[in-house]
C-alpha positions in Angstrom: 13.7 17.7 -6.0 12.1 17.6 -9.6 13.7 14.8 -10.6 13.0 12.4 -7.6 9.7 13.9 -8.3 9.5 12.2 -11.5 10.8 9.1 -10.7 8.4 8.4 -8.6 4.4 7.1 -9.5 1.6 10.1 -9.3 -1.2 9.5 -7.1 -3.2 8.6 -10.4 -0.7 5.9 -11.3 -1.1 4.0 -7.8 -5.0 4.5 -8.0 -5.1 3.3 -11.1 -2.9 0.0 -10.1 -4.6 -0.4 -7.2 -7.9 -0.4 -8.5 -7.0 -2.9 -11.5 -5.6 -5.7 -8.7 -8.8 -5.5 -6.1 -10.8 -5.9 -9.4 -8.8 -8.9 -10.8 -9.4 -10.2 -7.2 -13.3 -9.7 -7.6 -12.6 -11.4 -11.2 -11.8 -14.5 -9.5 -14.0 -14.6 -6.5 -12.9 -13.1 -3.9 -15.4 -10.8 -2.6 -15.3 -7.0 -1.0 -16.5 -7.9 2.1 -14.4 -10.1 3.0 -12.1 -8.9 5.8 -8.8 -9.6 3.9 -10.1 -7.7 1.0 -10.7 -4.8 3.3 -7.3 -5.0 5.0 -5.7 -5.1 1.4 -7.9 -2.0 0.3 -6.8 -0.4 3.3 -3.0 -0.8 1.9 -4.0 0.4 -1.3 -5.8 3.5 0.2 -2.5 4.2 2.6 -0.2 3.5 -0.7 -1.8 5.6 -3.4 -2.6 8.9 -0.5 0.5 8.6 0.8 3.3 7.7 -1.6 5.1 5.4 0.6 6.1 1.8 -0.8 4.8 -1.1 0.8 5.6 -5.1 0.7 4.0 -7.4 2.7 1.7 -10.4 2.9 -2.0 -10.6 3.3 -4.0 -13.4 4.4 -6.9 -14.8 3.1 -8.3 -17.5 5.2 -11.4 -18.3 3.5 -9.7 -18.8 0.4 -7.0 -21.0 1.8 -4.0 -18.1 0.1 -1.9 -15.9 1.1 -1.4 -12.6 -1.3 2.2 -11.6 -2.0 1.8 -7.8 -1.9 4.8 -5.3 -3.6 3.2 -1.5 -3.6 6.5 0.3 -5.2 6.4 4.3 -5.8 9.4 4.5 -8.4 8.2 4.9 -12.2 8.6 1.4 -14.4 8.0 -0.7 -11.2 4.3 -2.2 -11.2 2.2 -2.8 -8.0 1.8 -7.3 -8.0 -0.4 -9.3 -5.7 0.6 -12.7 -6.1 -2.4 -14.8 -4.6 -0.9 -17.9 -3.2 -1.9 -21.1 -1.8 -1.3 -21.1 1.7 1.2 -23.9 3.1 
């Protein structure tokens, strides 16, 4: 049990990852109200009190993209939100 323990993120590791991608999303315009902001918060929130991985995509209508989301839990895998235009 230790050792899974350490392979895996600590709740301060997701936070921390989350938090850096939803503010390189305000960076670049994309603003906290808007509803596919809130649902991708909402993934962060489940992700980083939870512990569970997570990979999907997101939606963003307004901003004609889709987000590429990949929420992983093991240590030296990074959470990515690839922000793509939408075909």
């Amino acid at each position: 049990m230790e050792q899974s323990k350490q392979q895996t993120k600590s709740t301060q590791e997701r936070l921390k990852e989350s938090i850096s991608i939803l503010k390189q999303l305000n960076d670049i315009g994309v603003h906290s109200t808007n509803p596919a902001y809130k649902e991708l918060s909402g993934r962060f929130n489940d992700w980083v009190r939870g512990g569970e991985a997570w990979t999907g995509d997101i939606e963003f209508p307004k901003y004609n993209r889709i987000a590429q989301v990949s929420l992983p839990v093991k240590l030296g895998r990074v959470a990515t939100c690839n922000f793509l235009v939408k075909h």
